[in-house]
C-alpha positions in Angstrom: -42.3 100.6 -8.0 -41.5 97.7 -10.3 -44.5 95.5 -11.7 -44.7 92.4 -13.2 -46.7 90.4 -14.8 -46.3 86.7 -14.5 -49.0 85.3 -16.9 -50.9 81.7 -17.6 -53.7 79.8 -17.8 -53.2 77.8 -14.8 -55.4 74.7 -15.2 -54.6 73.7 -12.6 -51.6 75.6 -10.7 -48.9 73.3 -9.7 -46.5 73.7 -6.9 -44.0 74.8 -9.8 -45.8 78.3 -10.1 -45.9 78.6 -6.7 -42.2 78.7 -6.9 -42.3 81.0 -9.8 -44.7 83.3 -7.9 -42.6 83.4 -4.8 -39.3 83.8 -6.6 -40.5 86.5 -8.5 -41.5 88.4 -5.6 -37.9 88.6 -4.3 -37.2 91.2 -7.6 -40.4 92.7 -8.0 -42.5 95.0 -5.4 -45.8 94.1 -7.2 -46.6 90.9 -9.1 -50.0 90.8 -11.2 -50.7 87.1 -12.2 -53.2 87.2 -15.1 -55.6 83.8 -15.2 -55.4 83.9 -19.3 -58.0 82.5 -21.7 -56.1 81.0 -24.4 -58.0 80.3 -27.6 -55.9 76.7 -28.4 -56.5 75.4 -25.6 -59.3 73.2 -23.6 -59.7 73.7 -20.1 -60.7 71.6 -17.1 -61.7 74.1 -14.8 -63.3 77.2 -16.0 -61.9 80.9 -16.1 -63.6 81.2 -12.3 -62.3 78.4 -10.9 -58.7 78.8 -11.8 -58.8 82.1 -10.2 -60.3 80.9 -6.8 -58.1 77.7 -6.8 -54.7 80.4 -7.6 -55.9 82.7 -4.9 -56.5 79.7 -2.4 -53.2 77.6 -3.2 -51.0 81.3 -2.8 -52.9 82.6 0.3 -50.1 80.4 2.7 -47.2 81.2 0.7 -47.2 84.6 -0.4 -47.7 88.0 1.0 -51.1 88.6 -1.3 -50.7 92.7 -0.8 -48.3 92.3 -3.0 -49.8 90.3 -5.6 -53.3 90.9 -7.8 -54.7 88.3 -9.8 -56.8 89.2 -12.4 -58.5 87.3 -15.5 -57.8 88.8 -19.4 -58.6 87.6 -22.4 -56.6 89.9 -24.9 -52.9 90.2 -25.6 -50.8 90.0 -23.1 -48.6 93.0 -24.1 -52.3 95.2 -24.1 -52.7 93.1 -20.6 -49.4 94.6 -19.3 -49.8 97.9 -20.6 -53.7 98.2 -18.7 -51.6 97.1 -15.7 -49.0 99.7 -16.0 -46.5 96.6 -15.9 -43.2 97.1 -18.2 -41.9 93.6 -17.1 -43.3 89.9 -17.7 -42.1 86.7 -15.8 -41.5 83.7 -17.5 -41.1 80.1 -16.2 -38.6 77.9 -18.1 -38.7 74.1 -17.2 -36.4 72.9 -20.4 -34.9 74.2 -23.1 -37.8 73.6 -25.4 -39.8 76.1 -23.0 -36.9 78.5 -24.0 -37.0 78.6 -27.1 -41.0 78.7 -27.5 -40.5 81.8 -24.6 -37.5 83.3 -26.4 -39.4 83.7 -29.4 -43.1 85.4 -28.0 -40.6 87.8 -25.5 -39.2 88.8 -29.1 -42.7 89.2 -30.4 -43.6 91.0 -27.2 -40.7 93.6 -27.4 -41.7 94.5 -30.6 -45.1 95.1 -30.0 -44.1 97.0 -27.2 -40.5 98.4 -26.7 -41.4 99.9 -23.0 -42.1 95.5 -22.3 -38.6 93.5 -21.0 -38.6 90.0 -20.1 -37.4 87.9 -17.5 -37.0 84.2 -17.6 -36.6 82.3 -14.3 -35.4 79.0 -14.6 -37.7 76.4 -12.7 -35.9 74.5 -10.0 -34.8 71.0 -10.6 -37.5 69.5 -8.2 -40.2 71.3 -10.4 -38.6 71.1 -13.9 -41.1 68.1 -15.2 -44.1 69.4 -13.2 -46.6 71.0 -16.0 -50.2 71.5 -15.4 -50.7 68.8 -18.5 -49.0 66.3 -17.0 -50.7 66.8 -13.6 -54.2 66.2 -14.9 -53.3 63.4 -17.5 -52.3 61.7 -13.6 -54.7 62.7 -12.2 -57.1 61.3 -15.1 -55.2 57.9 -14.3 -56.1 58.2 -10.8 -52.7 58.4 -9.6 -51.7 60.7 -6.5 -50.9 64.7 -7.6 -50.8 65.4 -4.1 -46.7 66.4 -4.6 -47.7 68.4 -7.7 -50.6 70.5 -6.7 -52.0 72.2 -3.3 -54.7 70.3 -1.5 -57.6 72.5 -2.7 -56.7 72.1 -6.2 -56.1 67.9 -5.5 -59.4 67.8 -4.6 -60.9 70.0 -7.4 -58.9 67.9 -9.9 -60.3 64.4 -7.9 -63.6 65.9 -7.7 -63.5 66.8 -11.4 -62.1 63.1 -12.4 -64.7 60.9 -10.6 
């Protein structure tokens, strides 16, 4: 069976990791998304929250037997390895993704040389769609609902009023 793990912090998910999500699941038998905690960055919604809010927004898209989401807090080589995942799925939006992706799956490989990489180019309708730039919108009270699933839409609103 081949496992993946298609990591992030997810605050919030946007329709572009949907995509990811779904995509992956057309080369992988089992997908684990890990909901990470990443110590440079401030959240909006806490560790909790993005996991109910994933698990909602995927529930009408996805088969969910074969998905697990799961929070972790460590590295996401160690993540991989507790998950007895050898391959991680990456998102790249532009080429600046790339080469910040290029660089940790070289970091990850040699941490772990059973780990292999595999990039998956976002499609062009999703390509400026980042969970940053939904919520500085959002802050601006501007619509999201194109970005985001209606649950998270109305987390986000509920969040900025």
């Amino acid at each position: 069976m081949k496992k993946a793990i298609y990591a992030g912090s997810f605050d919030p998910v946007t329709v572009g990791h949907i995509d990811i999500i779904k995509r992956s699941l057309k080369v992988v038998d089992h997908l684990v998304i890990g909901v990470g905690d990443n110590i440079k960055k401030k959240y909006l919604f806490d560790a909790k929250t993005r996991l109910n809010l994933l698990r909602e927004s995927l529930k009408d898209y996805i088969d969910m037997e074969k998905v697990t989401i799961k929070f972790f807090n460590n590295l996401l080589v160690d993540f991989a390895k507790e998950e007895d995942a050898s391959i991680l799925i990456r998102g790249i939006r532009a080429f600046s993704d790339f080469d910040y992706e290029y660089q940790i799956a070289l970091t990850n490989q040699d941490l772990s040389k059973n780990i292999e990489t595999i990039f998956l180019i976002a499609r062009p309708n999703f390509i400026f769609i980042s969970s940053s730039t939904v919520k500085e919108i959002a802050h601006f009270k501007k619509d999201i609902s194109k970005y985001v699933t209606k649950i998270v839409k109305e987390a986000i609103e509920e969040k900025f009023k």
